[in-house]
Chimera marker file (.cmm) of the C-alpha trace (Angstrom):
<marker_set name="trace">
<marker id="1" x="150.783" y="153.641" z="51.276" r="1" g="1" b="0" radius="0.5"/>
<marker id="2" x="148.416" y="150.623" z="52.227" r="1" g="1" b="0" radius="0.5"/>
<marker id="3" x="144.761" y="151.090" z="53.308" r="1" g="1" b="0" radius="0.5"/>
<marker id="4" x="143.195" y="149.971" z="56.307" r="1" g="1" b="0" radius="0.5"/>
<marker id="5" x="139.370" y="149.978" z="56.585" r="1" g="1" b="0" radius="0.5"/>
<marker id="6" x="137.517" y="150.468" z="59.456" r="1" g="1" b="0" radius="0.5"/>
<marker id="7" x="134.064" y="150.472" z="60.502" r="1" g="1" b="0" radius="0.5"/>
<marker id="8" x="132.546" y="152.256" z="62.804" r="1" g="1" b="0" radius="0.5"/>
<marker id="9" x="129.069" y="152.911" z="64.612" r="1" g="1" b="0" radius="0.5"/>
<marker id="10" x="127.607" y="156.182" z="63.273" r="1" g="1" b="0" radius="0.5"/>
<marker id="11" x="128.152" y="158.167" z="65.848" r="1" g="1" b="0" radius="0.5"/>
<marker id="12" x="131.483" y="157.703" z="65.530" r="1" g="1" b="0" radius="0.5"/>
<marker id="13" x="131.748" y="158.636" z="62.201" r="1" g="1" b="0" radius="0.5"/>
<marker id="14" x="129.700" y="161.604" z="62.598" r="1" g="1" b="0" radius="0.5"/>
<marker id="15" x="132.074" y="162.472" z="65.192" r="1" g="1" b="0" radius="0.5"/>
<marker id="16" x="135.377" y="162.490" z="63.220" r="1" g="1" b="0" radius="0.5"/>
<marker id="17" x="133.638" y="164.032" z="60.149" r="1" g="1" b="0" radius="0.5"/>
<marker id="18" x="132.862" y="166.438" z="62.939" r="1" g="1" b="0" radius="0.5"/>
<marker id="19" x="136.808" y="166.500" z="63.894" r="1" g="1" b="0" radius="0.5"/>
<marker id="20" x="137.947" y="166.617" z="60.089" r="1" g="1" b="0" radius="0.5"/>
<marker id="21" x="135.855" y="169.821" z="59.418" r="1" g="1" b="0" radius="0.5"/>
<marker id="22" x="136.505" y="171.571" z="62.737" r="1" g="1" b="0" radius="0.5"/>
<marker id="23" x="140.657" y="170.803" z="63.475" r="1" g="1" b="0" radius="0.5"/>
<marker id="24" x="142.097" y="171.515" z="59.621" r="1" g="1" b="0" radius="0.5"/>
<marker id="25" x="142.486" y="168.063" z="58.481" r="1" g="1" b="0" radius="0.5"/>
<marker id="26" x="141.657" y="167.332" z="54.708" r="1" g="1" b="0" radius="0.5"/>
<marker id="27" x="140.322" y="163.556" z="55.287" r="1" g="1" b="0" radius="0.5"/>
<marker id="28" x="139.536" y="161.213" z="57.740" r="1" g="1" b="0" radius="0.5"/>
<marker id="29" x="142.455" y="159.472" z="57.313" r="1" g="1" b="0" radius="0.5"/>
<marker id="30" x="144.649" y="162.392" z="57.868" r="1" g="1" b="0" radius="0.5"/>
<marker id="31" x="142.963" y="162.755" z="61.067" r="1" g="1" b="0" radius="0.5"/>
<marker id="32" x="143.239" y="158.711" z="61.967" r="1" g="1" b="0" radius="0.5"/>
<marker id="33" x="147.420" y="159.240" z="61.107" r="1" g="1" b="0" radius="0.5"/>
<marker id="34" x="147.357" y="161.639" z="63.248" r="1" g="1" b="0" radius="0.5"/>
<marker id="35" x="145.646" y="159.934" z="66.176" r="1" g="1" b="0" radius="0.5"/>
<marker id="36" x="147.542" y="157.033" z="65.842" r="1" g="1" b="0" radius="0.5"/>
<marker id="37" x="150.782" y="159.456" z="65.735" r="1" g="1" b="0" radius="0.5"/>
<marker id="38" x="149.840" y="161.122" z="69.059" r="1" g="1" b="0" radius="0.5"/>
<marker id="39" x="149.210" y="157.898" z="70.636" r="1" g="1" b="0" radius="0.5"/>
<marker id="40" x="153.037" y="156.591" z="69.643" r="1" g="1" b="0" radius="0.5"/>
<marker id="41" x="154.582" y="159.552" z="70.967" r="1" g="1" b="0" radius="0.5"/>
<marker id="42" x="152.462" y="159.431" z="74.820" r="1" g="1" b="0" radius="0.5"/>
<marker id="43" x="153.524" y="155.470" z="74.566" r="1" g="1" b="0" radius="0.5"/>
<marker id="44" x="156.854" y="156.666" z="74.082" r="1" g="1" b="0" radius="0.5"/>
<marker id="45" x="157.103" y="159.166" z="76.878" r="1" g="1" b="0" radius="0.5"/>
<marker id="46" x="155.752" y="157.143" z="78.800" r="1" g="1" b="0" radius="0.5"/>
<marker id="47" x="158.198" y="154.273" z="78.323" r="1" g="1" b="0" radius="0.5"/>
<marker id="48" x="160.930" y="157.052" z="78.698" r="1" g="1" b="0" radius="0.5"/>
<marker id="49" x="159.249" y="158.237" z="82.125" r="1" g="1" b="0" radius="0.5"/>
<marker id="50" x="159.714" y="153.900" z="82.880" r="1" g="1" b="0" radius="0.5"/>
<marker id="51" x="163.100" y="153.863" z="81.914" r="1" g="1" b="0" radius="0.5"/>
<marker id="52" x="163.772" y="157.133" z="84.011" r="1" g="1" b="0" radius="0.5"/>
<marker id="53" x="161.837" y="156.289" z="87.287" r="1" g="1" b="0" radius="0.5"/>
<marker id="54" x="164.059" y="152.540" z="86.842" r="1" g="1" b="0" radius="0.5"/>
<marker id="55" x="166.927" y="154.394" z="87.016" r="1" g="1" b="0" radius="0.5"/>
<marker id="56" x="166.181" y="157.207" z="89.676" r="1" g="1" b="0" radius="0.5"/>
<marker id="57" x="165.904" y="153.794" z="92.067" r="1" g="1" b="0" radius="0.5"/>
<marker id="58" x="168.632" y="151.970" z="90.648" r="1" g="1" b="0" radius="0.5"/>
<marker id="59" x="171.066" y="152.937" z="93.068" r="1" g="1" b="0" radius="0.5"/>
<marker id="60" x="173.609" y="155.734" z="93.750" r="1" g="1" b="0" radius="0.5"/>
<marker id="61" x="174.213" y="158.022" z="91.373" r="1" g="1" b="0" radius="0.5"/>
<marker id="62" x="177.701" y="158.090" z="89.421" r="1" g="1" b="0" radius="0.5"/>
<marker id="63" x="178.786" y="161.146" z="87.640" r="1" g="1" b="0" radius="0.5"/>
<marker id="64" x="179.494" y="160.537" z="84.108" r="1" g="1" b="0" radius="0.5"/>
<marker id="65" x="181.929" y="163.023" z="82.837" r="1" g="1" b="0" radius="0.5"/>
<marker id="66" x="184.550" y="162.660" z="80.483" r="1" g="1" b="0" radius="0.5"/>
<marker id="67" x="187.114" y="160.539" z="82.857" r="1" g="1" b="0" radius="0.5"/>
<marker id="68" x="184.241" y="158.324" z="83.891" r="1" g="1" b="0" radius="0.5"/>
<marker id="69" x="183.652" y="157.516" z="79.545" r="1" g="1" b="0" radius="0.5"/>
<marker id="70" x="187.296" y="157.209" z="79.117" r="1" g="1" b="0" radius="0.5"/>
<marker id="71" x="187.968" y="154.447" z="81.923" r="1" g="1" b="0" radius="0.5"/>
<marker id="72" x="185.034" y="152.708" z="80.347" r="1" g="1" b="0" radius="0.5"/>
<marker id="73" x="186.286" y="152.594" z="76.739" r="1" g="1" b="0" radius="0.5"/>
<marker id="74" x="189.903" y="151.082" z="78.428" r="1" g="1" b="0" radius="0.5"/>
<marker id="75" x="188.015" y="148.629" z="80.586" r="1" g="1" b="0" radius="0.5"/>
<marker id="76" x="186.004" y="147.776" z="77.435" r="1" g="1" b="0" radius="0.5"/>
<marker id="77" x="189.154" y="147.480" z="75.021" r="1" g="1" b="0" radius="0.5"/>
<marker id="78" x="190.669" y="145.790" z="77.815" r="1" g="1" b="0" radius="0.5"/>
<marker id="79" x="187.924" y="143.413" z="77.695" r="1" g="1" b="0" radius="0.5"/>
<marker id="80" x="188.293" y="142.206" z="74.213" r="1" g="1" b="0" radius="0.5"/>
<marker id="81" x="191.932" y="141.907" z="74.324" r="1" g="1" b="0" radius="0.5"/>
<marker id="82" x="191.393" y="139.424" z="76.413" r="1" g="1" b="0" radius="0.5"/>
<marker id="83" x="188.766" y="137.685" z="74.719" r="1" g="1" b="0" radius="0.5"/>
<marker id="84" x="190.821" y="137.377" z="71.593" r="1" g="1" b="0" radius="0.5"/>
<marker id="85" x="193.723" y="136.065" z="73.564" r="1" g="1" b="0" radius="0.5"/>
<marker id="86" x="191.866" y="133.064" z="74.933" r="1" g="1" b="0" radius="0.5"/>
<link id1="1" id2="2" r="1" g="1" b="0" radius="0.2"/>
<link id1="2" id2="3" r="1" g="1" b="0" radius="0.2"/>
<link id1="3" id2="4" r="1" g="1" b="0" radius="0.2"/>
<link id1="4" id2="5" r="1" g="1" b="0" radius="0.2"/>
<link id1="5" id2="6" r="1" g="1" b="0" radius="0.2"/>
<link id1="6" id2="7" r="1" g="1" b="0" radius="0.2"/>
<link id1="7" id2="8" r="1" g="1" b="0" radius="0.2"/>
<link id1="8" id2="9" r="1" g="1" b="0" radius="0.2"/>
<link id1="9" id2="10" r="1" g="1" b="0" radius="0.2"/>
<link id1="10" id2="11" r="1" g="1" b="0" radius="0.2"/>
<link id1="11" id2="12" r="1" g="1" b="0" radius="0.2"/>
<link id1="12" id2="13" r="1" g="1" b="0" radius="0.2"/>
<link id1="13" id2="14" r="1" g="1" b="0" radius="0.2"/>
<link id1="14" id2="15" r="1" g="1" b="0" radius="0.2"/>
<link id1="15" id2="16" r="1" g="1" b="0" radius="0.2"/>
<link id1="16" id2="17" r="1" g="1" b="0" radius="0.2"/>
<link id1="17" id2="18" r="1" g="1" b="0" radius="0.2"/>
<link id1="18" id2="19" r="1" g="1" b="0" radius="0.2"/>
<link id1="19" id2="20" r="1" g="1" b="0" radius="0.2"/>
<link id1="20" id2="21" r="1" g="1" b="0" radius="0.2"/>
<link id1="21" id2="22" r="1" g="1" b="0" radius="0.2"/>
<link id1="22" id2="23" r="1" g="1" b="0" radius="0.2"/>
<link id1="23" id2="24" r="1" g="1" b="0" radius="0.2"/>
<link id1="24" id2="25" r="1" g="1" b="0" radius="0.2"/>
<link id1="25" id2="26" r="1" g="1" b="0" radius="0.2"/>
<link id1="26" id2="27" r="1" g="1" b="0" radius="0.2"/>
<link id1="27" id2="28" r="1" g="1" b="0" radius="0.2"/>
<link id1="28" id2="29" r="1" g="1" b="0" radius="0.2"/>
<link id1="29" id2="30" r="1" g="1" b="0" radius="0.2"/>
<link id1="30" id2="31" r="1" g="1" b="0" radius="0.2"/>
<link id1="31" id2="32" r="1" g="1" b="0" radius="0.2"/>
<link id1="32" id2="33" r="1" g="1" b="0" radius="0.2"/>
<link id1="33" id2="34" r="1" g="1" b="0" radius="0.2"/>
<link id1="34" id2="35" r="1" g="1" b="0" radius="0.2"/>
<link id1="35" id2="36" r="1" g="1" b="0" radius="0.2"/>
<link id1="36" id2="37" r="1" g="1" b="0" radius="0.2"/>
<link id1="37" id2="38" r="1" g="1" b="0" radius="0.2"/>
<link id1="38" id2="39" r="1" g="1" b="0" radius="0.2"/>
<link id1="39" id2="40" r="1" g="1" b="0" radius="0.2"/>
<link id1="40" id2="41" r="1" g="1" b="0" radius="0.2"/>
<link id1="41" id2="42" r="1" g="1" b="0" radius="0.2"/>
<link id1="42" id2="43" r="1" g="1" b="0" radius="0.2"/>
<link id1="43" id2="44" r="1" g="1" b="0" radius="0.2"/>
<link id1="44" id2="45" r="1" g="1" b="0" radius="0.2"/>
<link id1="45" id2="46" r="1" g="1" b="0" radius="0.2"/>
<link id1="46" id2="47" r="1" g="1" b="0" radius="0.2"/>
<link id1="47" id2="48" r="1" g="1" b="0" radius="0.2"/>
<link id1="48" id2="49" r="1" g="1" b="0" radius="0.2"/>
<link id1="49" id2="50" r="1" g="1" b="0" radius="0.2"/>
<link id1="50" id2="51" r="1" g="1" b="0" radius="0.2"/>
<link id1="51" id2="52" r="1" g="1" b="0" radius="0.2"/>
<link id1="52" id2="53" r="1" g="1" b="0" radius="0.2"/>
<link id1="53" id2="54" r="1" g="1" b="0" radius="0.2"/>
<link id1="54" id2="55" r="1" g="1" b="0" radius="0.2"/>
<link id1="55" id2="56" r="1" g="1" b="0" radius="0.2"/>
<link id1="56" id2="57" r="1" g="1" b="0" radius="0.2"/>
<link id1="57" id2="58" r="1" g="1" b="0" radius="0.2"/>
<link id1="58" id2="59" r="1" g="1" b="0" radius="0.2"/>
<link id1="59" id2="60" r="1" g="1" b="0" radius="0.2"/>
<link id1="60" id2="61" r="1" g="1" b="0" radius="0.2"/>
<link id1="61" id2="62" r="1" g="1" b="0" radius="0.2"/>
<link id1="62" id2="63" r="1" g="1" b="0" radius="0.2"/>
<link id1="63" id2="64" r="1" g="1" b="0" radius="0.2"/>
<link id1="64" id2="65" r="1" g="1" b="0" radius="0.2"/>
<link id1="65" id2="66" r="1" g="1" b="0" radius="0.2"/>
<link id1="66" id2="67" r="1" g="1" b="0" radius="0.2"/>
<link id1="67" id2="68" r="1" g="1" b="0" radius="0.2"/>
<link id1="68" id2="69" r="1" g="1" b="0" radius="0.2"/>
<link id1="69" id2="70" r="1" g="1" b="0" radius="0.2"/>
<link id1="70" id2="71" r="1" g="1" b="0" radius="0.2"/>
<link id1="71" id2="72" r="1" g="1" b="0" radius="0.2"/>
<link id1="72" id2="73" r="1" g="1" b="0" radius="0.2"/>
<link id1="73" id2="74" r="1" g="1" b="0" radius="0.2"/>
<link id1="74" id2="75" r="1" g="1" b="0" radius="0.2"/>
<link id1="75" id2="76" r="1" g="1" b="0" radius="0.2"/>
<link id1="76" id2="77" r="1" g="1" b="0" radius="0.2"/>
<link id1="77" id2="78" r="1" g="1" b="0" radius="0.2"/>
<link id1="78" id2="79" r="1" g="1" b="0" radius="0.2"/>
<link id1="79" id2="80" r="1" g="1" b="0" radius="0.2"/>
<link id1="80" id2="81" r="1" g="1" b="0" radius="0.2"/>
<link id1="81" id2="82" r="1" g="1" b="0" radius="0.2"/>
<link id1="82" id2="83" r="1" g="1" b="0" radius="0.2"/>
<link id1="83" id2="84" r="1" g="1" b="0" radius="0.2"/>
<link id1="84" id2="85" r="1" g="1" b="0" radius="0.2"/>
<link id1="85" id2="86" r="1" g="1" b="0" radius="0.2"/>
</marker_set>
């Protein structure tokens, strides 16, 4: 593991001693990992909720069922047959 060092105003650092006593972490830097953890998985979600809302208004929807996947994999094969014939 590397170290990072931060400083911060007193308040601050009364505040997650404060958090490290009260919510079961062993040290401030447990607590810091875990901050930092939460705030990857809500950047996640949200870039998931993105991705999703993109898609809700990308047009009609097209159900993907096994027929659908199999057509694709021919087109796709398909595809680079050609390419390698050229």
């Amino acid at each position: 593991m590397t170290s990072l060092n931060v400083s911060l105003p007193k308040v601050l650092k009364d505040y997650v001693e404060g958090q490290v006593s009260e919510g079961g972490f062993s040290t401030p830097s447990e607590y810091v990992r875990a901050l930092i953890r939460e705030d990857q998985k809500r950047r996640a979600q949200e870039k998931l909720e993105a991705l999703l809302a993109e898609g809700l208004k990308s047009g009609e929807p097209t159900e993907a069922g096994p027929g659908y996947w199999a057509a694709k994999r021919r087109a796709l094969a398909a595809s680079r047959r050609n390419k390698r014939a050229r």
